[in-house]
N, C-alpha and C positions, 0 to 999 in steps of 0.2 A: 587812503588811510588818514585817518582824523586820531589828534593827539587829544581830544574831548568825547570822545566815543568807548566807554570801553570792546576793548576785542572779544571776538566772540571765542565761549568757550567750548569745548567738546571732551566730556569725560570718558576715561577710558579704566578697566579693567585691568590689573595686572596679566598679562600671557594670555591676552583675548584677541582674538583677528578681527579686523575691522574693516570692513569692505566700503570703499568713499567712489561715489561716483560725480565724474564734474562733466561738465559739458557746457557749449556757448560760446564768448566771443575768443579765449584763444589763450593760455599761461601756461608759466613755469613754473613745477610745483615740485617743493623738495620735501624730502622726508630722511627723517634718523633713527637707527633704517629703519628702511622698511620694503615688502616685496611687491611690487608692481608687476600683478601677475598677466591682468588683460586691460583693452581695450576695445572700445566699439561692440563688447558682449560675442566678438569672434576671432582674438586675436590672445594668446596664450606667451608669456616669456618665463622663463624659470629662473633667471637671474637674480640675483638682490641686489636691488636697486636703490641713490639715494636721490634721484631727480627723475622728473620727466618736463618735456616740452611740449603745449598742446597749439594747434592752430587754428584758427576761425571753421568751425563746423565738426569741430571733432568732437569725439566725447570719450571719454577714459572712466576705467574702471580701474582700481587699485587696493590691495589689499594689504592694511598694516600690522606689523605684529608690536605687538604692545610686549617688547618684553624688554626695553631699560627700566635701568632703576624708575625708582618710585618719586615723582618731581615734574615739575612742569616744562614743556618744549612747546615752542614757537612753529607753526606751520605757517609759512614764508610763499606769497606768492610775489613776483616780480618780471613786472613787462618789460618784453622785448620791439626790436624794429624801434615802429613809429614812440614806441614807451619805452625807452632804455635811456642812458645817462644822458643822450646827444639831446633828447626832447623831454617828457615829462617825469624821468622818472618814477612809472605808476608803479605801487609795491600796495602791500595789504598783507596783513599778519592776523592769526588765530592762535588758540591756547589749545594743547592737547595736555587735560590736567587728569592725573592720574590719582584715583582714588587713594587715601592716605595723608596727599602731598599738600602743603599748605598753602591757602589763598593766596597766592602770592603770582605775581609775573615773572615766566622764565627770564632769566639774566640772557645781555646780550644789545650787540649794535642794531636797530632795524632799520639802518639807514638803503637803501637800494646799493650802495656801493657792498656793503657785508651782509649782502641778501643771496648767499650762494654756498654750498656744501661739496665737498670733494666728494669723489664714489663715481658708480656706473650712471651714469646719464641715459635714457630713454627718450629716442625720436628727436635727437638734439637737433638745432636749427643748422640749416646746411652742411648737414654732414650725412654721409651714408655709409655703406656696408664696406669703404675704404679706409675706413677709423675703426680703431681697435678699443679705444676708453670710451666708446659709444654705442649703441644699439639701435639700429634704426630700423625702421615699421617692415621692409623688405627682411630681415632677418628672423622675426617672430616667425610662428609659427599658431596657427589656428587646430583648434580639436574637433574641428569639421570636416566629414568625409570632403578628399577630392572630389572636382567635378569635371566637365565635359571642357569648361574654361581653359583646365590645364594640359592640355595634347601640347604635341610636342611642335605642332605646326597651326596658329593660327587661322581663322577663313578671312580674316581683314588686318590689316597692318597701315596705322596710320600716326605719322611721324605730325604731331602739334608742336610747333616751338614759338616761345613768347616773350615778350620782353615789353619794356616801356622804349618807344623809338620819336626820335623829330622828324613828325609830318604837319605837312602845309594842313595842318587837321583844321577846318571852319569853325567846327562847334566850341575849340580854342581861342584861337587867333582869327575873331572880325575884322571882314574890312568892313569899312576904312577905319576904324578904331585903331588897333594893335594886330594888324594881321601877321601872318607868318613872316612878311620879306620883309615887315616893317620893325621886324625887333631885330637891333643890329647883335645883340650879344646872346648865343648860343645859351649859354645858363640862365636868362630869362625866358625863353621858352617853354613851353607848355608839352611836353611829352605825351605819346599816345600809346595806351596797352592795346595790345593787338595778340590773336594768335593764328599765326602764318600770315603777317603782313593783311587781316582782315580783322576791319571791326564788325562787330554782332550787332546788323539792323534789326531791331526787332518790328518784324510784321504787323500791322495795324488792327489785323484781329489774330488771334489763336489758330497755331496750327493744325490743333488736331479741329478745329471747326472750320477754319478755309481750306483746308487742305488742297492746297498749287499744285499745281505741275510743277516737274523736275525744272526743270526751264526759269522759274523763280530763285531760283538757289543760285550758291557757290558756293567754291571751295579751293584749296590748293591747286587745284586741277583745268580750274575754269577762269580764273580771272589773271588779269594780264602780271606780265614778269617786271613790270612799271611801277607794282602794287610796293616792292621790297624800297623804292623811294618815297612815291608818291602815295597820297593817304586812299583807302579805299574801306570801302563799308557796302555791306553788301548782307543778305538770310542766308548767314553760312554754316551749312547742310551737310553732314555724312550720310549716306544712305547703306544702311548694311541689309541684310535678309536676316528673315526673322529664324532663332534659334541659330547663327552661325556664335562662332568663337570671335571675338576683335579684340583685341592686342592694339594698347596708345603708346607711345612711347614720348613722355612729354619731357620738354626740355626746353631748362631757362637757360636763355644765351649769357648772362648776365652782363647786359651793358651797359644798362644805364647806372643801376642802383645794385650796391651788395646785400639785396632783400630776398623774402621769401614770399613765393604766395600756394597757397592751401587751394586743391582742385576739387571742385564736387559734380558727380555725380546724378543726377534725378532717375529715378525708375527704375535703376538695377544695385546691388553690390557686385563691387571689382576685386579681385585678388592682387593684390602688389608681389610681384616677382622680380622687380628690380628698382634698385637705388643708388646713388653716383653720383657726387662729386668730380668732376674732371680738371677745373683747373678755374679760375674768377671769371674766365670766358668761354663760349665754346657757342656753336651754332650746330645746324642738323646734320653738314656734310660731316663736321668731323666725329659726330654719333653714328650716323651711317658707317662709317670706315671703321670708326671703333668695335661697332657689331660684327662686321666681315672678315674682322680679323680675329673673331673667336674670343673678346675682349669681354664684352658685354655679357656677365652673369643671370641665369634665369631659376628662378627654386618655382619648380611644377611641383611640388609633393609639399602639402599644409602648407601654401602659402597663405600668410592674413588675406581675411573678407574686412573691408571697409568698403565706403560710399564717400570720404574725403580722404584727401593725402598732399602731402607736403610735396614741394620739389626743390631739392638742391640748387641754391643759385651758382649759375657756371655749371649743372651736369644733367640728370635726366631722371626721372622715375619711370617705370613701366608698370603696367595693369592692364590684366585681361580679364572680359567678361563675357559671358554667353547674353548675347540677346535673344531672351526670349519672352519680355514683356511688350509688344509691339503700339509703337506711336512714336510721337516727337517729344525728347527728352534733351534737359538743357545741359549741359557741362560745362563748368565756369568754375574760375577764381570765386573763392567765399570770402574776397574781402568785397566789399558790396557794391561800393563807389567803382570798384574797377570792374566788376561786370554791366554796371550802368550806365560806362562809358564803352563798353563794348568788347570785351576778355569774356568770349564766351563762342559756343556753337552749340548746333543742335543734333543729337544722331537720331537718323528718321529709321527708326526699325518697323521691317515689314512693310507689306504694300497699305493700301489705304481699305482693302477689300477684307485685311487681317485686322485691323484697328475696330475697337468699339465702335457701336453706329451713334449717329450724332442723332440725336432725340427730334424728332419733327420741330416744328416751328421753332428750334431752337432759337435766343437771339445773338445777334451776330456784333462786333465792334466795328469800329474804324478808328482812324486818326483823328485827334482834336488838335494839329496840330495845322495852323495855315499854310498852304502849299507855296508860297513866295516869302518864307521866311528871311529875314536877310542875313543869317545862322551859315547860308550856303554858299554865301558870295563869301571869294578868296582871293587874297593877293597873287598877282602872276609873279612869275621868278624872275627877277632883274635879269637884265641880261651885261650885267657886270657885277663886282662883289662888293656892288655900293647899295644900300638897303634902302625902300620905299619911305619918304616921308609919311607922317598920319597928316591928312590931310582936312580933316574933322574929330573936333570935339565933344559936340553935343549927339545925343542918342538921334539914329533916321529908324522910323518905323514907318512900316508900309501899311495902310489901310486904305484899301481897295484900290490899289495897283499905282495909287499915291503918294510918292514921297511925303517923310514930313518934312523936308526942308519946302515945300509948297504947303503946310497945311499948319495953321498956325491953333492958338490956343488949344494944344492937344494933352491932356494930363496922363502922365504916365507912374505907373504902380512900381517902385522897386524893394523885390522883396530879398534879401537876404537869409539863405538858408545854412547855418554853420552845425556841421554832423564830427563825431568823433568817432574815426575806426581805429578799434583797437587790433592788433596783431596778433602779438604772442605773451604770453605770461610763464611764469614757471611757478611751482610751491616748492618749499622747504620748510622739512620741519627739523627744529633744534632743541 
């Protein structure tokens, strides 16, 4: 928001509905009132609504009724997470100027602290269907025939739980620079998103044109029980058949951070049939027991169709979909730094005999990435609770299997790249 900019205007009609569609990096958006009917063009609430919460990949549909008096109100958007009062406070304000009403700027604080409206909240940040002043994406209801998704017993059941964790992770903590054993204090360390204790190798060319053998992959199921300390990275692969039912059941542990991260989707839409808050912490075993003991709510009848969705930090979302678009399809956090350090997997639907044919001479990738990086060399774990000295200062690069502490006049390129991920925002209008 710039105090040299005028705010944009948007005129409106007395007693006219006004249909506003948002979509993109992720806010909070209030309104006086007004009825926030859908989302995502499949998701239906009938409530009147004076807010909603949007996150990285989502897109919302909302629909205003212009019937206050005749005067100007402020539509208030104001970020959350990484943009809330602790960091930049990011806000942005518009004019909703109602035919009649004088050129004038509605009254009012627009500071990010009185950036907020009482009333029902929509899809609010870490809350779900255990809050009563809130409405969350599992409770809507879609005007879309049921489908095959929603039986009462899915054909796949697979438990993803993720968090930011301390691993000896290399791509972090180089040695000999700052390696993992080498930073004595816990809160200097560099944390690793991960889900099921695996980070997302991406393959050097394209799945659906290399297309490996099973034998390439992992999963919960195949890599060692060492993985929940020690860091691992790995092409980690669900394999469902094509046209079955799969049912996710995703769940932030919440340990590091009391954040939120938005899950997407590639190749299909999911139905969300459950949402949950369980407490600022929780891991899979005590979701599992939660489900077995008849705990864990499912709505099979109009549950919302999306393709992204929030998860409660500390509890769990669920979503099931029929696959029946067959290939390799990504599902990742949509804030983008954390699928590019590796918050991600792939589900491989159908055999390779069901998948589109790959065009003759097609061309094919590889890695541009040297295979003796020193990206991979890691400090070993002391074997007391006394941490590794760094034992060099100046950068070693290896150019052709030679140290540069052996290779002198070598110029080296450092390039700094500073990106900004936004979170969440909200709007209000006043």
């Amino acid at each position: 928001m710039s105090e040299l900019i005028a705010a944009t205007s948007m005129k409106l009609r007395p007693y006219w509905r006004y249909l506003f569609k948002t979509s993109g990096l992720g806010s909070k958006y209030y309104t006086n009132p007004g009825d926030l009917l859908s989302f995502d063009l499949n998701v239906a609430n009938d409530r009147i609504s004076t807010s909603l919460v949007t996150y990285a990949g989502e897109r919302y549909d909302f629909i205003l009724e212009a019937n206050n008096e005749i005067d100007n109100y402020w539509i208030r958007f104001r970020g959350l997470m990484d943009c809330d009062e602790r960091f930049t406070k990011a806000r942005q304000v518009g004019v909703l100027h109602y035919e009649g009403a004088l050129e004038n700027e509605p009254m009012g604080d627009l500071t990010w602290e009185e950036s907020h409206n009482e009333g029902l909240q929509l899809n609010a940040l870490n809350k779900g269907e255990e809050e009563d002043e809130t409405v969350s994406v599992a409770e809507m209801r879609t005007f879309m025939p049921d489908d095959d998704s929603l039986k009462e017993t899915p054909d796949y059941q697979f438990y993803v739980a993720y968090d930011f964790y301390l691993k000896n992770n290399s791509h972090f903590h180089k040695s000999p620079y700052y390696g993992y054993y080498q930073v004595p204090n816990a809160n200097d360390k560099v944390t690793t998103p991960q889900l099921n204790h695996i980070s997302m190798k991406i393959p050097s060319s394209p799945l659906m044109i290399s297309r490996p053998s099973p034998e390439n992959f992992c999963n919960v199921s195949s890599v060692s029980s060492s993985c929940k300390q020690d860091y691992c990275e790995c092409s980690h692969v669900l394999s469902v058949k094509l046209n079955s039912v799969v049912e996710v059941i995703i769940v932030d542990e919440g340990v590091t951070f009391d954040a939120n991260h938005p899950f997407h989707l590639h190749g299909h839409n999911f139905r969300v049939v459950g949402m949950r808050r369980l407490s600022n912490f929780t891991d899979v075993e005590t979701v599992k027991a939660f489900d077995r003991a008849g705990l864990m709510r499912r709505n099979l009848r109009n549950a919302p169709i999306k393709d992204t969705v929030t998860v409660p930090d500390g509890g769990y979302t669920i979503i099931r979909f029929k696959a029946d678009n067959p290939g390799y399809w990504l599902f990742h956090c949509h804030l983008e730094f954390h699928v590019e350090i590796g918050m991600a997997l792939v589900f491989k639907v159908g055999e390779h005999s069901q998948m589109t044919r790959v065009p003759p001479n097609f061309p094919t990738c590889g890695s541009y990435t040297p295979d003796n990086m020193l990206e991979l060399v890691t400090t070993e774990r002391p074997k007391n609770d006394s941490y590794i000295s760094i034992t060099h200062w100046w950068p070693v690069v290896y150019l052709n299997s030679t140290s540069s502490a052996q290779i002198t006049n070598v110029g080296l390129l450092w390039t700094l790249i500073v990106g900004l991920s936004l979170s969440n925002f909200f709007i209000e209008l006043t």
